[in-house]
C-alpha positions as CSV (number, residue, x, y, z in Angstrom):
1,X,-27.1,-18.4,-18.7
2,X,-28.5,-14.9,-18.5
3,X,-28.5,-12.0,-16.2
4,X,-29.2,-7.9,-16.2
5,X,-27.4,-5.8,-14.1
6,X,-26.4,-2.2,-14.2
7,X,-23.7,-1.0,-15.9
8,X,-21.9,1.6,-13.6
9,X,-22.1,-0.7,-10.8
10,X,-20.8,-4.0,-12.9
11,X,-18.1,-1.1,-14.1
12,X,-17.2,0.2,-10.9
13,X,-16.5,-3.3,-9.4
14,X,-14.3,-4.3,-12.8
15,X,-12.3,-1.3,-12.0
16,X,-11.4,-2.3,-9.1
17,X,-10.7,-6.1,-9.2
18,X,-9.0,-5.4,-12.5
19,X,-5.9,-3.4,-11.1
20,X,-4.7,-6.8,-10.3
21,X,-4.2,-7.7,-13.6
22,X,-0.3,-7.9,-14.6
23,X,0.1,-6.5,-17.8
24,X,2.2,-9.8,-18.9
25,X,0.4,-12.7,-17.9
26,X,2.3,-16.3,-18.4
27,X,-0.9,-18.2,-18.4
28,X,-3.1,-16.5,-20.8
29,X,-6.5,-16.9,-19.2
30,X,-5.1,-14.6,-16.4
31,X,-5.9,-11.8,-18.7
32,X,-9.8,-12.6,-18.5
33,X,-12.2,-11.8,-15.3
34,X,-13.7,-14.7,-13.7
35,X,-17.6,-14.8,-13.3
36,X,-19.2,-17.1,-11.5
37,X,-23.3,-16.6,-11.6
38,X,-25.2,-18.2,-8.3
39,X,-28.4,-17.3,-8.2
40,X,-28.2,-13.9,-8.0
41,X,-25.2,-13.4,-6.7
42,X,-22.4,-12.6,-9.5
43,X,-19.0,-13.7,-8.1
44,X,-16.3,-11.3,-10.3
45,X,-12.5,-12.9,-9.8
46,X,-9.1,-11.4,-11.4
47,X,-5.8,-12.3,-10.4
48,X,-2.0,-12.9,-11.6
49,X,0.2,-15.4,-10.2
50,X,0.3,-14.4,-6.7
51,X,-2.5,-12.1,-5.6
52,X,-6.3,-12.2,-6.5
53,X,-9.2,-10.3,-6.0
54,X,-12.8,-11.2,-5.3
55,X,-16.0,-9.5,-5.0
56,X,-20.1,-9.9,-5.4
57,X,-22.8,-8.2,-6.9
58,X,-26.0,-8.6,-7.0
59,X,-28.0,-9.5,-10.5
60,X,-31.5,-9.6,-11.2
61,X,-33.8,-11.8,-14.0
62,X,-31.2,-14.9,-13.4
63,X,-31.9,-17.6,-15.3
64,X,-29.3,-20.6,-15.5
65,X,-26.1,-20.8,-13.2
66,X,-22.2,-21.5,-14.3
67,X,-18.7,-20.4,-14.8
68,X,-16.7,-18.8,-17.3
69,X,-13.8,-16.1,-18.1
70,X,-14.5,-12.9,-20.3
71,X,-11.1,-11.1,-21.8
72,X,-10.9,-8.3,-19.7
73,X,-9.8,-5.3,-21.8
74,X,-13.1,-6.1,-24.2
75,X,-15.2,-5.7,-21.2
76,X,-14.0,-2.7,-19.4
77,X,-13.4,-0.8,-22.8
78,X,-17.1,-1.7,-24.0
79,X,-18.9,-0.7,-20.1
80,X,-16.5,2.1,-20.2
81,X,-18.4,4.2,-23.1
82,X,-22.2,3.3,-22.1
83,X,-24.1,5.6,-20.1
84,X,-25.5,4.4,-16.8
85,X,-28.5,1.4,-17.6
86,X,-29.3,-1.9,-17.3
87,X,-27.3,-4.4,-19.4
88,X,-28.1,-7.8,-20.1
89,X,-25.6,-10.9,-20.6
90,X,-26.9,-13.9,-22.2
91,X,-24.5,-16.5,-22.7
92,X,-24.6,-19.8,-24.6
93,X,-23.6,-22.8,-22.1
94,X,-22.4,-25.1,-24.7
95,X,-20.7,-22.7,-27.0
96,X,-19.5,-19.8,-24.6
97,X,-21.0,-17.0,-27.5
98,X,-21.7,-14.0,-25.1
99,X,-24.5,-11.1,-26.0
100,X,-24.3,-8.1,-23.9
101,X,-27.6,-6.2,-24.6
102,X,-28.1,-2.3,-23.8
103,X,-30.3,0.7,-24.8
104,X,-29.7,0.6,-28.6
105,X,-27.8,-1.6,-29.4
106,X,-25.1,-4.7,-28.2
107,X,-21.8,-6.3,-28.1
108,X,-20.5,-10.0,-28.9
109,X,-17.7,-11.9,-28.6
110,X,-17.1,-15.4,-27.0
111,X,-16.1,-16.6,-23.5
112,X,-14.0,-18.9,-22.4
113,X,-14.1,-22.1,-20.1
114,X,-14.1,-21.4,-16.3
115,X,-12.6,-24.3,-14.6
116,X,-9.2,-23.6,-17.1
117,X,-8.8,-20.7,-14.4
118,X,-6.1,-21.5,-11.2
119,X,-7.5,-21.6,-8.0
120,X,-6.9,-20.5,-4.8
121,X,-4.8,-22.4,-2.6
122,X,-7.2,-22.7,1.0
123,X,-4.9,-22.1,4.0
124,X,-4.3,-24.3,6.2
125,X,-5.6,-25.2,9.3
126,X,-3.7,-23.6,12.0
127,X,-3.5,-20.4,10.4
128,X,-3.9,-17.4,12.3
129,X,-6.8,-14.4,12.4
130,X,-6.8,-11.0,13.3
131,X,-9.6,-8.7,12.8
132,X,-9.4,-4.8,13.0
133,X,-11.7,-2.0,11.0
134,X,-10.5,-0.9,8.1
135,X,-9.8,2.8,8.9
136,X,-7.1,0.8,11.3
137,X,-5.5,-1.1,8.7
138,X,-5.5,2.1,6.0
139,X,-3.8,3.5,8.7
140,X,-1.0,1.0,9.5
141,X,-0.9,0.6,5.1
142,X,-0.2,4.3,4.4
143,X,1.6,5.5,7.2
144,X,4.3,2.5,6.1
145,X,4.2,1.5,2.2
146,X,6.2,4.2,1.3
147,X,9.0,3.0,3.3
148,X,9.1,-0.5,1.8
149,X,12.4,-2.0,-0.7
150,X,12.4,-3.0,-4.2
151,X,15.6,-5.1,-3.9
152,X,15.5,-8.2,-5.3
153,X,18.2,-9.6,-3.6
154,X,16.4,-8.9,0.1
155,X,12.5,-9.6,-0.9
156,X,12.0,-9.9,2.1
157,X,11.9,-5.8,2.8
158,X,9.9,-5.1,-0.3
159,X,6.6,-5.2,1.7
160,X,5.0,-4.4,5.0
161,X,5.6,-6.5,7.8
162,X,2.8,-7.2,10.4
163,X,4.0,-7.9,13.9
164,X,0.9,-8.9,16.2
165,X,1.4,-9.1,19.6
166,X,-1.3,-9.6,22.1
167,X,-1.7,-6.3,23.0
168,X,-1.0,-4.2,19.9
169,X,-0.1,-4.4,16.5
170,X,3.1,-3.2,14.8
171,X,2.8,-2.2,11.0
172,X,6.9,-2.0,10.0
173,X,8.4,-1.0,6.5
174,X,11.8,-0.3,5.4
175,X,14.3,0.0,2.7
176,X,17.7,-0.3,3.8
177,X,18.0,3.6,4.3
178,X,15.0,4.3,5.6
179,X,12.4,2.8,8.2
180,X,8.7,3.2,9.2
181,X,7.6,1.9,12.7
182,X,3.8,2.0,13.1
183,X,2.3,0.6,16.6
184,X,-1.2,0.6,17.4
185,X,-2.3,-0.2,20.3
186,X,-5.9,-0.4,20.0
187,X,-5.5,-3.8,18.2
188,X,-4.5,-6.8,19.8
189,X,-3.8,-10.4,18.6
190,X,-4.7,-13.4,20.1
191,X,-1.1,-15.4,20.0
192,X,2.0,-13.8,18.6
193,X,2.1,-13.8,14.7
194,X,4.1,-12.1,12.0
195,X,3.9,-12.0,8.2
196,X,4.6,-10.2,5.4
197,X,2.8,-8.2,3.1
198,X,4.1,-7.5,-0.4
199,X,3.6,-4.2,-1.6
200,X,1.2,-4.9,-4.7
201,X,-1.7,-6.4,-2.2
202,X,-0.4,-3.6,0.0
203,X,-1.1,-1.1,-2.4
204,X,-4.6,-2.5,-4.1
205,X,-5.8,-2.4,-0.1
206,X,-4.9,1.2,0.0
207,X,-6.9,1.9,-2.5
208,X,-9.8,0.2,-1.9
209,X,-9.9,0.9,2.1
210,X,-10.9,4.4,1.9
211,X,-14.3,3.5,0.3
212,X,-14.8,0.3,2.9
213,X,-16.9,0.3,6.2
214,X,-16.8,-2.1,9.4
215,X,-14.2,-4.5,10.0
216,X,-11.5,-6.1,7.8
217,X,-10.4,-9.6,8.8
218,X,-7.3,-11.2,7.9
219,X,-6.2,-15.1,7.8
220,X,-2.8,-15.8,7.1
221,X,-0.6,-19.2,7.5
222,X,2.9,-19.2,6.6
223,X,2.0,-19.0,2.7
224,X,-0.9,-17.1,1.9
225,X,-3.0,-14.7,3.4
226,X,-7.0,-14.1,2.7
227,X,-7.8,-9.9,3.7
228,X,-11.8,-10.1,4.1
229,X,-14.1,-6.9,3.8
230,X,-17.1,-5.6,3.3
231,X,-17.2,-5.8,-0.4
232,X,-13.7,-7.3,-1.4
233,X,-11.6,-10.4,-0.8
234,X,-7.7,-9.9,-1.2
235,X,-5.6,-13.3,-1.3
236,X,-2.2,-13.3,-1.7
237,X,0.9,-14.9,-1.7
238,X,3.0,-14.4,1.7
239,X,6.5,-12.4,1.5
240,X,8.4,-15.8,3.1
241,X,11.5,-15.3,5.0
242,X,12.5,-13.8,8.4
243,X,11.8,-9.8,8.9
244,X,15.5,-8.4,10.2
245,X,15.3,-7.1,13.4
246,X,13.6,-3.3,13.2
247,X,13.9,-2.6,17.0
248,X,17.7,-3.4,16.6
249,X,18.4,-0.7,14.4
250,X,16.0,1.9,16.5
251,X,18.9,4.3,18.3
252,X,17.7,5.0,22.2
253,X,18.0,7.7,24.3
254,X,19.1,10.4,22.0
255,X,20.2,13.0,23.5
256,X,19.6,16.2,21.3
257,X,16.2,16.8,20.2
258,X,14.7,19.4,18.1
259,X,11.1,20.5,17.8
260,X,10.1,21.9,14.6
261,X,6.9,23.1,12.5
262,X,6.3,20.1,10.5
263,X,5.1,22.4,7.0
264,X,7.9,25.1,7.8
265,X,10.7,22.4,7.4
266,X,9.2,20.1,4.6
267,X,8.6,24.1,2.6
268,X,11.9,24.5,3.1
269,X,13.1,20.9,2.0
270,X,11.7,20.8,-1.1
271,X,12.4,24.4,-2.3
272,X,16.3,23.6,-1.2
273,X,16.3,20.0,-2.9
274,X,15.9,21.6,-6.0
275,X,19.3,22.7,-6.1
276,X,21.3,19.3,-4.8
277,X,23.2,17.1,-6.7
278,X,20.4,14.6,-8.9
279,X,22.4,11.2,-7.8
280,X,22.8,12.0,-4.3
281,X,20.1,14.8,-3.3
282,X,22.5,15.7,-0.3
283,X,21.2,18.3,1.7
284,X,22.7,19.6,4.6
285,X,21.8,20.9,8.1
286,X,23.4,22.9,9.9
287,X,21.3,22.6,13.6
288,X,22.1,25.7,16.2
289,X,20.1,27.2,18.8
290,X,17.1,28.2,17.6
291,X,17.2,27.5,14.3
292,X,18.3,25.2,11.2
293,X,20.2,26.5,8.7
294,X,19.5,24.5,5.5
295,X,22.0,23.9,2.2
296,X,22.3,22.0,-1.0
297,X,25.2,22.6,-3.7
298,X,25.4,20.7,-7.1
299,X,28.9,21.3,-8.3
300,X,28.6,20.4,-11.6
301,X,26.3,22.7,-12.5
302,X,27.0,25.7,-9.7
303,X,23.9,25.5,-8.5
304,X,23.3,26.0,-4.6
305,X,20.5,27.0,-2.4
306,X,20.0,28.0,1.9
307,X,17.1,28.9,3.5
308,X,16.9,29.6,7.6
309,X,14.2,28.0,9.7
310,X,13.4,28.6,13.3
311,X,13.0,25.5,15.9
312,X,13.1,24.7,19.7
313,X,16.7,23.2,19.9
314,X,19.4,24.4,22.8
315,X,22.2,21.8,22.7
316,X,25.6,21.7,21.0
317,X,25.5,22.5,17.2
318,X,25.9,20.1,14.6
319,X,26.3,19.7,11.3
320,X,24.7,16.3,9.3
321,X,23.4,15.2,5.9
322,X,20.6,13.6,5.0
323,X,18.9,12.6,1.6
324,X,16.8,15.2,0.9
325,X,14.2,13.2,-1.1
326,X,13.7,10.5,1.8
327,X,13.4,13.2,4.6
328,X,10.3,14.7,2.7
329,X,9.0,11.8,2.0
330,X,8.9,11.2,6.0
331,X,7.6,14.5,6.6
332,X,5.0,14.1,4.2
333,X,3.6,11.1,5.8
334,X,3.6,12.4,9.2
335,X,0.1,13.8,10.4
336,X,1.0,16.3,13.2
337,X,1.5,19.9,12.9
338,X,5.4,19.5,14.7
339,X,7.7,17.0,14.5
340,X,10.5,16.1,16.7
341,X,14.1,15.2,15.1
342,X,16.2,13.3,17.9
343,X,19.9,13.0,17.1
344,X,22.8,11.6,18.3
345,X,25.9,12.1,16.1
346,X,25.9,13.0,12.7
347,X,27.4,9.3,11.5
348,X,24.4,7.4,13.8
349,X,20.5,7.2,12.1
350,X,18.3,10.2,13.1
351,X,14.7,9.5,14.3
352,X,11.5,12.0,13.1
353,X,8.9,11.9,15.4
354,X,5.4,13.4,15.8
355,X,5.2,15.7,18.3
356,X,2.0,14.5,19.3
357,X,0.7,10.9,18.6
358,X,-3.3,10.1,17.8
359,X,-4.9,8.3,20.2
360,X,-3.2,4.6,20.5
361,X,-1.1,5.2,18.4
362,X,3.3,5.1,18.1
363,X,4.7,6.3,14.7
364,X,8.4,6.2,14.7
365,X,10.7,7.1,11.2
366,X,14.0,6.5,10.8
367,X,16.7,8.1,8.3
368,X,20.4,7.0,7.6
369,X,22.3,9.6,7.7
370,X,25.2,10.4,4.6
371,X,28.7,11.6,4.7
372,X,29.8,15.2,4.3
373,X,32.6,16.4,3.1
374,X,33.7,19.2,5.4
């Protein structure tokens, strides 16, 4: 077999696919890129035990056709110091040597046999399809991921869950203490369908969307799933089990809500969380009309800090904690300029809420609250 192609554009693609690669494979071979030469199309697989990723280039002087598996630290730490050019692979079928030509010079080492590699498992055939663009999706991904569990014992909240309804699609994420409610209703399903997305497919698509154009489709059964774009295929093993019910836990009609300047608060967060305890990083706010007054004590090393901000509140005071590292993490992933906090008491959940949602769209967060001891 034999091939050229360029080397910042074979790189660029490695990069990519490669982040799937677990650092500890059990099967040793998992440690290798696929490549799969037909015609001139090179097909480029890497994948661990649950997730893979595909994707295609385009080669030119083919001669010959075939499989095999190249160790992938050799390659991406030998394109990784050449200057962009053509390379050239020429590989011996029968022995697997491999000759990677450049400029001045070139690089050996051997393959190994292709069909040693796992497959994919096809899904089945009732499994379902839903097709958005990939803005959409990046959307739902980010707005959510953060959100998500690493609890063993509940895997079942360490990834995104995807709630398709005929008329809209619900991205959902949560860990116990906090929870992410993403609708958009631009997107509709043809049946109702749910699965789960773990969060290390979760996170390679979040990566990759930003760079990817037209629409992303997605096939899932009950095991698998296979995410379809532009220039990438992501499949991966389904999160199985049932999703707990998110709208359950969602307190209605609050009835004290506060409008505040989404940067203002989150300024104010972060400078104040500096001084609360490290294990619990309570802070504590004090809501009155008009304004928030904002407080964090570590006793054991007598450090405190307050800080004032002004919002639109006129109901009764009260006094509630929250973590502070969770609360700017849902700021921070909120796009509008205000947010609304809608309370109830200061032992129920507390909702943050964009003052203004885009266009189609319903982003509701949640926060637990924690004890104070007044």
């Amino acid at each position: 077999m034999k091939f050229v192609v360029s080397s910042n554009l074979l790189l660029s693609h490695l990069q990519t696919v490669g982040r799937v690669i677990a650092s500890k494979n059990s099967i040793p071979i998992l440690d290798c890129f696929l490549f799969e030469l037909r015609g001139n199309q090179l097909v480029i697989t890497a994948a661990d035990s649950e997730t893979r990723m595909i994707t295609t280039i385009e080669v030119q002087d083919v001669e010959g056709e075939g499989v095999f598996a190249i160790p992938s630290k050799n390659l991406l730490d030998s394109l990784k110091e050449l200057p962009e050019q053509p390379v050239t692979f020429d590989i011996n079928d029968t022995s697997l040597e491999m000759f990677i030509y450049y400029e001045n010079g070139k690089y050996n080492f051997i393959a190994q046999k292709g069909d040693e590699y796992p497959q994919s498992k096809p899904l089945s055939e009732d499994a379902a399809r839903l097709e958005l663009s990939a803005p959409n999706l990046l959307a739902g991904i980010s707005r959510t991921i953060f959100a998500s569990g690493d609890d063993e014992l509940r895997p079942v909240m360490n990834g995104v869950f995807f709630d398709v309804d005929p008329d809209s699609l619900t991205f959902v994420a949560s860990d116990g203490h906090k929870l992410v409610r993403f609708k958009n209703l631009g997107i509709a399903g043809n049946d109702k369908a749910a699965f789960i997305l773990p969060k290390k497919p979760a996170n390679l698509l979040k990566t990759i969307l930003p760079r990817e154009e037209g629409n992303v489709t997605i096939g899932f059964d009950t095991n698998n799933a296979y995410i379809t774009m532009e220039r990438f295929v992501v499949v991966c093993r389904l999160i199985e089990g049932r999703y707990p019910n998110y709208n359950g836990v969602i307190p209605q009609n609050n009835p004290y809500k506060v409008n505040i300047d989404r940067l203002i608060f989150l300024n104010a967060l972060k400078r104040v969380t500096v001084f609360s305890n490290p294990g619990s990083s309570l802070i504590k706010l004090n809501i009155s009309e008009n304004s928030i007054f904002i407080s964090a004590q570590d006793i054991d090393f007598s450090t405190s800090a307050e800080e004032t901000v002004a919002c639109v509140y006129d109901g009764v005071g009260m006094n509630i904690g929250f973590k502070g590292t969770y609360l700017i993490e849902i700021l921070n992933n909120i796009p509008s300029e205000e947010v609304v906090l809608e309370l109830a008491d200061p032992s129920r959940a507390g909702l943050v809420l964009p003052a203004e949602n885009e266009d189609k769209e319903d982003l509701l967060m949640l926060l637990m609250p924690m004890m104070l001891n007044e």
